[in-house]
C-alpha positions as CSV (number, residue, x, y, z in Angstrom):
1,X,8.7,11.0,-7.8
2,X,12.3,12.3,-7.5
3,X,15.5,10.2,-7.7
4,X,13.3,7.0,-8.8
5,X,13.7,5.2,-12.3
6,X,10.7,3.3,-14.6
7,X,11.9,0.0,-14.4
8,X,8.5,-1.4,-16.7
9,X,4.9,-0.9,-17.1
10,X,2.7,-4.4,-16.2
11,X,-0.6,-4.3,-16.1
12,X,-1.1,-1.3,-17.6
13,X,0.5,0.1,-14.5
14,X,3.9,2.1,-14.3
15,X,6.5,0.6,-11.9
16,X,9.2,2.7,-10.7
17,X,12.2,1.6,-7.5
18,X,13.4,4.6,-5.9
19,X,17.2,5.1,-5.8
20,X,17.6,3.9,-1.6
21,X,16.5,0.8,-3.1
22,X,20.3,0.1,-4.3
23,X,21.2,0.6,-0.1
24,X,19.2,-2.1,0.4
25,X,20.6,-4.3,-2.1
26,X,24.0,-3.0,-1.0
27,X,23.7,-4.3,2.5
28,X,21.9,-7.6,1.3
29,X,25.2,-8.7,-0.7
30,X,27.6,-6.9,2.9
31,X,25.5,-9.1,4.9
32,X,25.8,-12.0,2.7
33,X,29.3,-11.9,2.2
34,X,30.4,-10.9,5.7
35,X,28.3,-14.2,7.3
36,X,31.4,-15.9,5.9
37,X,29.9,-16.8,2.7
38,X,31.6,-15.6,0.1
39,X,30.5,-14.1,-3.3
40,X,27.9,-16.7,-3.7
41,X,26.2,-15.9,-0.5
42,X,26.2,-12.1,-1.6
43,X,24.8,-12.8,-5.1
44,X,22.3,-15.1,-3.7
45,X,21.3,-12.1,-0.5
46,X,20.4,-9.8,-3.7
47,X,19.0,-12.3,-5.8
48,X,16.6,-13.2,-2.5
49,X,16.4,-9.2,-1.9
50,X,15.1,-8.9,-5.6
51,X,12.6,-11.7,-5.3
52,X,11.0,-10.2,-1.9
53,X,10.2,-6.8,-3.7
54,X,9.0,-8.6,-6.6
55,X,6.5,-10.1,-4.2
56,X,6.1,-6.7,-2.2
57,X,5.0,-5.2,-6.2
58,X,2.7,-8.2,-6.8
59,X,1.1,-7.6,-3.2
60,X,0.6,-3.8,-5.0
61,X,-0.7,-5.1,-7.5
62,X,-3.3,-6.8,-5.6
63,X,-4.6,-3.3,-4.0
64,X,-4.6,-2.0,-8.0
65,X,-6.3,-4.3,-10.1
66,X,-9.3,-4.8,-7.6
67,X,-9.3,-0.5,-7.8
68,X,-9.7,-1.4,-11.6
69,X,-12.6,-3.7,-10.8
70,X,-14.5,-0.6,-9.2
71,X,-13.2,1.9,-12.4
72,X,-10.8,3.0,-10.5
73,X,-7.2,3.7,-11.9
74,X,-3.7,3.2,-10.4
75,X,-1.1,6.3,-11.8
76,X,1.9,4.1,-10.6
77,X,3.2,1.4,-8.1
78,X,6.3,3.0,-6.3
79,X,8.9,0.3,-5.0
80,X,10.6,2.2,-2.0
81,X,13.2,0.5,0.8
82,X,10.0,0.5,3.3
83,X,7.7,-1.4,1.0
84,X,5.4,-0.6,-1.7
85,X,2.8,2.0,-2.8
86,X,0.3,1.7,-5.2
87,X,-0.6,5.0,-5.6
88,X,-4.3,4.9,-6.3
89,X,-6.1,7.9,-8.2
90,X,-9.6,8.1,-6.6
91,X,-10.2,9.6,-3.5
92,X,-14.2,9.4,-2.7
93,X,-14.5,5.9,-3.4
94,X,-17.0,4.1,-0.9
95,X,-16.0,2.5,2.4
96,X,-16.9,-0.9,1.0
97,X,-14.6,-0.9,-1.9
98,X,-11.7,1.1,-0.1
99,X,-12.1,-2.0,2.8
100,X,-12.0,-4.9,-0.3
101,X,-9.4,-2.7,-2.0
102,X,-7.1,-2.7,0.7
103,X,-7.6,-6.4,2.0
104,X,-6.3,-7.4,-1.6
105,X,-3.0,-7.0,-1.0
106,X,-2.2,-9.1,2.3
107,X,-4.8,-11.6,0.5
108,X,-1.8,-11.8,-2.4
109,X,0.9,-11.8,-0.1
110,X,-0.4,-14.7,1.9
111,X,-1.9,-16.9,-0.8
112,X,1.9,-16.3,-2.7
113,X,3.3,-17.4,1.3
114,X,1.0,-20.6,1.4
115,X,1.9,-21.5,-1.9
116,X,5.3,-21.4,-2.0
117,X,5.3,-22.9,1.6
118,X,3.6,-26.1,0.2
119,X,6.1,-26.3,-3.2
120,X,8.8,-25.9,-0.9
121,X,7.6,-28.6,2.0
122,X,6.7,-30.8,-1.3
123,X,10.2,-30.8,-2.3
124,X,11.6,-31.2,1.5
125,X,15.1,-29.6,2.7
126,X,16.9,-29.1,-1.1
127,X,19.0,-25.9,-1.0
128,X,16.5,-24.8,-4.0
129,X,13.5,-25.0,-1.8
130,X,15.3,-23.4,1.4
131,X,15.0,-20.3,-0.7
132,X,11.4,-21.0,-2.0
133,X,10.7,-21.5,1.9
134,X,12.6,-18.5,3.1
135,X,10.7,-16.3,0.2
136,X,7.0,-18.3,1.5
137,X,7.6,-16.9,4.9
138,X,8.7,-13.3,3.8
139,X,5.3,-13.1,1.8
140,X,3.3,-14.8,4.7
141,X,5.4,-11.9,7.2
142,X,4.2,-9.1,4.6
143,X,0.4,-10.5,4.5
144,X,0.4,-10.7,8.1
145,X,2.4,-7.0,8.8
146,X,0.1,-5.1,6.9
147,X,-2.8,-6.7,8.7
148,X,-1.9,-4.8,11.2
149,X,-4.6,-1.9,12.6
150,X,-1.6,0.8,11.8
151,X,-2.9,3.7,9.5
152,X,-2.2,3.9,6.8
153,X,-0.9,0.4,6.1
154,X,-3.7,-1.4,5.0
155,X,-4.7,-3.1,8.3
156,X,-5.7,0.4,9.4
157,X,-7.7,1.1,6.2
158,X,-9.6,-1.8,6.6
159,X,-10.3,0.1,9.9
160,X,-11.1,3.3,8.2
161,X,-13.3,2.0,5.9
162,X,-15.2,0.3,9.1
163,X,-15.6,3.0,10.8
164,X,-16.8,4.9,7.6
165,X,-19.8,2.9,7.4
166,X,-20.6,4.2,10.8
167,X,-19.4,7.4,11.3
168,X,-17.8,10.7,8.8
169,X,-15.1,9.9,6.7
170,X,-13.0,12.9,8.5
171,X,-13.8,11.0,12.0
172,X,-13.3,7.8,10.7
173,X,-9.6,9.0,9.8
174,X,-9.1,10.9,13.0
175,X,-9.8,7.7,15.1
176,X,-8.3,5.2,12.8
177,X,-4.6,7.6,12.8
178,X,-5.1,7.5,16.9
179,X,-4.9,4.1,16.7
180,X,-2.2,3.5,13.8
181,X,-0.1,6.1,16.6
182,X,-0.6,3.7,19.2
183,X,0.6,0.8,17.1
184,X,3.7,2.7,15.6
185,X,4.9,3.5,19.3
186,X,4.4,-0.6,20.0
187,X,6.1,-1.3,17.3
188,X,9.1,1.6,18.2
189,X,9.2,-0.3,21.5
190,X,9.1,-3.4,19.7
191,X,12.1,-2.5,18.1
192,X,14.3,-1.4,20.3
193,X,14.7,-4.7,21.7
194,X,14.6,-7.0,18.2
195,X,14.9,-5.1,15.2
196,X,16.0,-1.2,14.7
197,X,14.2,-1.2,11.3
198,X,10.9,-1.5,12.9
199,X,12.4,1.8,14.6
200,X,12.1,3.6,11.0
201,X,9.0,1.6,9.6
202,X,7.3,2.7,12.5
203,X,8.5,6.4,12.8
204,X,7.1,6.2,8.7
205,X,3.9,4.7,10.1
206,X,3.4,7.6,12.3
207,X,4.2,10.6,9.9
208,X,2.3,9.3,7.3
209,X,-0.2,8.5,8.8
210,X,-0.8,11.9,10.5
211,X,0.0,13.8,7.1
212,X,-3.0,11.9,5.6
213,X,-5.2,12.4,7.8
214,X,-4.6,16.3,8.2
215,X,-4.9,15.9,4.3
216,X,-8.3,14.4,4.6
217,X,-9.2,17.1,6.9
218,X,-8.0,19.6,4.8
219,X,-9.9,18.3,1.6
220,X,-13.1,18.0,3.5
221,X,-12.3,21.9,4.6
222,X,-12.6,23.1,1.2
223,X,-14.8,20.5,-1.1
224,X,-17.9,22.1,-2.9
225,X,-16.1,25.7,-2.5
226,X,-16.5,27.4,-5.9
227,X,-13.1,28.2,-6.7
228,X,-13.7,31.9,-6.9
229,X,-14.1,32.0,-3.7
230,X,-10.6,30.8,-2.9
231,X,-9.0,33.9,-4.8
232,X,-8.3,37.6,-3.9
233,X,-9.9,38.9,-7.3
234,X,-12.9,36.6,-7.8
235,X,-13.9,35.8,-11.3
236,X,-17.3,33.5,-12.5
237,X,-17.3,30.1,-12.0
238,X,-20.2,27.5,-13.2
239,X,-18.5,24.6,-11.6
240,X,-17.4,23.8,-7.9
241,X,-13.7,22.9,-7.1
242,X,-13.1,19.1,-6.8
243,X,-9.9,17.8,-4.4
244,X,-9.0,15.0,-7.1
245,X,-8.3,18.0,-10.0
246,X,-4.8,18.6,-10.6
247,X,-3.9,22.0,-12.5
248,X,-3.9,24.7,-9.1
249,X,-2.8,24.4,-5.9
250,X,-4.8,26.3,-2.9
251,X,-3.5,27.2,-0.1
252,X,-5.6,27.1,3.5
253,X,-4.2,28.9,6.3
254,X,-3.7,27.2,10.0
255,X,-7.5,27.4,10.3
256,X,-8.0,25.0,7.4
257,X,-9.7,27.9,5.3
258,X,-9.1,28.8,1.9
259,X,-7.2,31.5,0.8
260,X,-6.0,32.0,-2.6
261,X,-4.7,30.4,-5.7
262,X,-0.8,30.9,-6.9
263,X,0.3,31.0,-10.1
264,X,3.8,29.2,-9.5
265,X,3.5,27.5,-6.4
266,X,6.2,27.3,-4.4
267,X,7.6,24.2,-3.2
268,X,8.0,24.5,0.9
269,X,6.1,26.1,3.0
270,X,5.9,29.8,3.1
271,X,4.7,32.4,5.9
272,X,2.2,35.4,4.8
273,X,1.7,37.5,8.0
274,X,0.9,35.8,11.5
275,X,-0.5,32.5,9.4
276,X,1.2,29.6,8.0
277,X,0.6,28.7,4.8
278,X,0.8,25.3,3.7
279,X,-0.1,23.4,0.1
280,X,-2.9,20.9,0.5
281,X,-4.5,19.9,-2.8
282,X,-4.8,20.7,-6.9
283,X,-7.6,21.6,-8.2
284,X,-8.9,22.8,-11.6
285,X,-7.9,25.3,-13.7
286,X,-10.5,28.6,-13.9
């Protein structure tokens, strides 16, 4: 991803912090400092800053290595401002394991919250454990946030996968965005009265969450088309496209059907005739 930086590989996983992350370390020493607190309180406002995220990548890590326990791989864990993403490489994996897959997270956060809760009640009101205790409720606040039925935080792919076991995967989406809409306008409203940065956490909520489920319409649009079909000058193909390839893109106009393959892609959307052409997916080479 652009204008982030590989701060490690653990796990076998590449890490990377995107460059807004030094914002919010910014504002975490100006708030600091300007609560009358001096340098101190600034250092100790990143230091806390740092140790939050490092929780937010171990609550990544949770979705990642129970992937791994189903074979499937994790390209990277992508620390951002807003949170983390584990950016897991399977997309057809069963409702089952995307439902255990995505409870592993908040099951991290929260079992990092009650333990640092109980080392910090253990050792009562020293300044040490005020931080321990302040850092045990951030992680039980990320369990307990993500919970939450708004796709596609993991709350609402626990929802997905329910309602895949029931229902198409494309429905499933369809219903489980609805609902992740509904929550990201509670939480706008929310706030607007208490905290502005649920204003931006929940206008991400709601973009992404419609952008991945238009992709998952897309993908189902187009899966099991042979690829020479999605050409203007078919050639013979023994094997059908698959959405998780990655050396072509294809293009699918406003009606979700395939059109053609482009050599050199271009990187925004472009306009051929009365349609709208937009990328959706890579798929193999021919």
């Amino acid at each position: 991803m652009q204008w982030s930086w590989k701060i490690g590989r653990w796990f076998g996983i590449d890490t990377r912090v995107h460059a807004t992350f030094l914002l919010l370390l910014l504002w975490a020493a100006v708030s600091g400092f300007g609560h009358g607190g001096g340098a101190l309180a600034a250092f100790m406002g990143v230091v806390f800053m740092i140790a939050v995220f490092a929780s937010v990548f171990l609550h990544e890590v949770g979705h990642a290595l129970t992937a791994r326990v189903f074979g499937i791989g994790t390209h990277q864990i992508l620390l951002t401002p807003l949170g983390g993403i584990a950016e897991i490489e399977a997309r057809d994996m069963r409702p089952q394991q995307e439902m255990l897959i995505a409870l592993a997270g908040p099951a991290v956060s929260l079992g990092l919250g009650g333990a640092l809760l109980f080392v910090a009640s253990a050792f009562g009101s020293l300044t040490p454990f005020s931080f321990i205790g302040a850092l045990a409720w951030a992680n039980l606040m990320i369990g307990l946030f993500n919970l939450l039925p708004a796709f596609p935080m993991d709350g609402g792919r626990v929802l997905r996968s329910w309602l895949a076991t029931r229902m198409n995967y494309v429905r499933a989406t369809g219903i489980a965005a609805e609902v992740g809409k509904w929550a990201a306008l509670a939480m706008a409203l929310f706030g607007l009265f208490y905290d502005p940065i649920l204003i931006v956490l929940a206008a991400f909520v709601y973009l992404a969450g419609r952008a991945e489920a238009r992709g998952v319409e897309a993908r189902a649009a187009y899966e099991g088309v042979y690829d020479a079909e999605l050409i203007d000058e078919p050639v013979a193909r023994d094997r059908w496209a698959r959405p998780r390839d990655h050396l072509r893109d294809v293009y699918l106009d406003e009606g979700w059907r395939p059109r053609r393959f482009y050599r050199d892609p271009p990187q925004r959307q472009v306009v051929r005739g009365p349609r709208q052409v937009i990328i959706v997916e890579r798929v193999s080479r021919w």
